[in-house]
C-alpha positions as CSV (number, residue, x, y, z in Angstrom):
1,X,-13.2,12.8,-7.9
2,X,-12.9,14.7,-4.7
3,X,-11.0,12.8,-1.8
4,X,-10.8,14.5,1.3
5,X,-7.9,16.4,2.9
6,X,-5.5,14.1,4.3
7,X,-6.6,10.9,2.4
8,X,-2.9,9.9,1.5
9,X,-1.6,9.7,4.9
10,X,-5.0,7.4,6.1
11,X,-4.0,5.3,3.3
12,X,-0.5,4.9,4.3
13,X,-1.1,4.2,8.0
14,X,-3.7,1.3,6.6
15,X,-1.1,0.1,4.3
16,X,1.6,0.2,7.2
17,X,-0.5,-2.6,8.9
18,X,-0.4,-4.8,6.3
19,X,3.0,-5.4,6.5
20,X,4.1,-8.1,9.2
21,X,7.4,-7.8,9.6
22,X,9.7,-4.9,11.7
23,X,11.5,-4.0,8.9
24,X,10.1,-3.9,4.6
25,X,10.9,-1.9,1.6
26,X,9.5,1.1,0.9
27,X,9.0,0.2,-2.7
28,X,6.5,-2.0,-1.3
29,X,4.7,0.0,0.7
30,X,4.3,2.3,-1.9
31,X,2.7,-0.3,-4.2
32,X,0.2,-1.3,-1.8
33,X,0.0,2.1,-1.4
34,X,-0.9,2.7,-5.0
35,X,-3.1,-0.1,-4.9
36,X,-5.8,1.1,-2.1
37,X,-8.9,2.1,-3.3
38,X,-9.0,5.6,-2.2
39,X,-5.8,5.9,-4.1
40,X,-7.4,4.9,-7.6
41,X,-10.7,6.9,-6.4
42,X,-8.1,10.1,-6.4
43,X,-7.1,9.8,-10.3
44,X,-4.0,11.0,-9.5
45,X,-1.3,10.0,-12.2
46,X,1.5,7.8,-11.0
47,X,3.9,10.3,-10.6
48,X,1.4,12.6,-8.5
49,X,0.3,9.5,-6.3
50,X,4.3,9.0,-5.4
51,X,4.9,12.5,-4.2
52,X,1.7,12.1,-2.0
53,X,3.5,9.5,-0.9
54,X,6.4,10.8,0.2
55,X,4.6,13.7,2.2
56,X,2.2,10.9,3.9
57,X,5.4,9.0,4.8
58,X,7.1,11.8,6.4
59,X,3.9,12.7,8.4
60,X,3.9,9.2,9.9
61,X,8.0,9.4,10.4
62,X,7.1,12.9,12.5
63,X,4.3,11.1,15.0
64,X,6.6,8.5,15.2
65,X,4.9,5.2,13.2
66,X,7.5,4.8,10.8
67,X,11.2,5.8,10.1
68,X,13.6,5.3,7.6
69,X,16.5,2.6,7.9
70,X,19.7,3.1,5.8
71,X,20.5,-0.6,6.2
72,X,19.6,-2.4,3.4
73,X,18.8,1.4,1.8
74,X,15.4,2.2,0.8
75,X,14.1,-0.1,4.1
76,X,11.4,1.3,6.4
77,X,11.4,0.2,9.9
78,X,8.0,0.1,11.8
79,X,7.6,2.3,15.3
80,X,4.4,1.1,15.7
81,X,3.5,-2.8,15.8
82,X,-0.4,-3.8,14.9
């Protein structure tokens, strides 16, 4: 199925709210990620999904919602609080 042009990084800005907290692991986000319907909708396989992953993250890291934290490694910290 067709999914419109910048569909991952919608999905990952929705899944960013979900998580409470300041900081969470990016392993998470990626499953809830992964989870979203759009995300199933795309039948991209898994390995496809993670690398529109990693672009969407770094699109929210450049505007500034999101940025990576070295402590614990593979932590995300949250810019933006919903």
């Amino acid at each position: 199925m067709l999914v419109p042009d910048g569909w991952a990084t919608a999905v990952a800005a929705e899944a960013l709210r979900d998580f409470k907290g300041r900081k969470f692991c990016a392993v998470d986000w990626f499953a809830t990620f992964s989870a979203h319907p759009l995300a199933k909708k795309s039948s991209d396989r898994p390995e496809e999904l993670l690398a529109r992953f990693v672009v969407a993250v770094n699109d929210l890291q450049i505007v500034g919602f999101a940025s990576a934290s070295k402590r614990p490694r593979g932590t995300i910290e949250k810019r933006v609080f919903s």
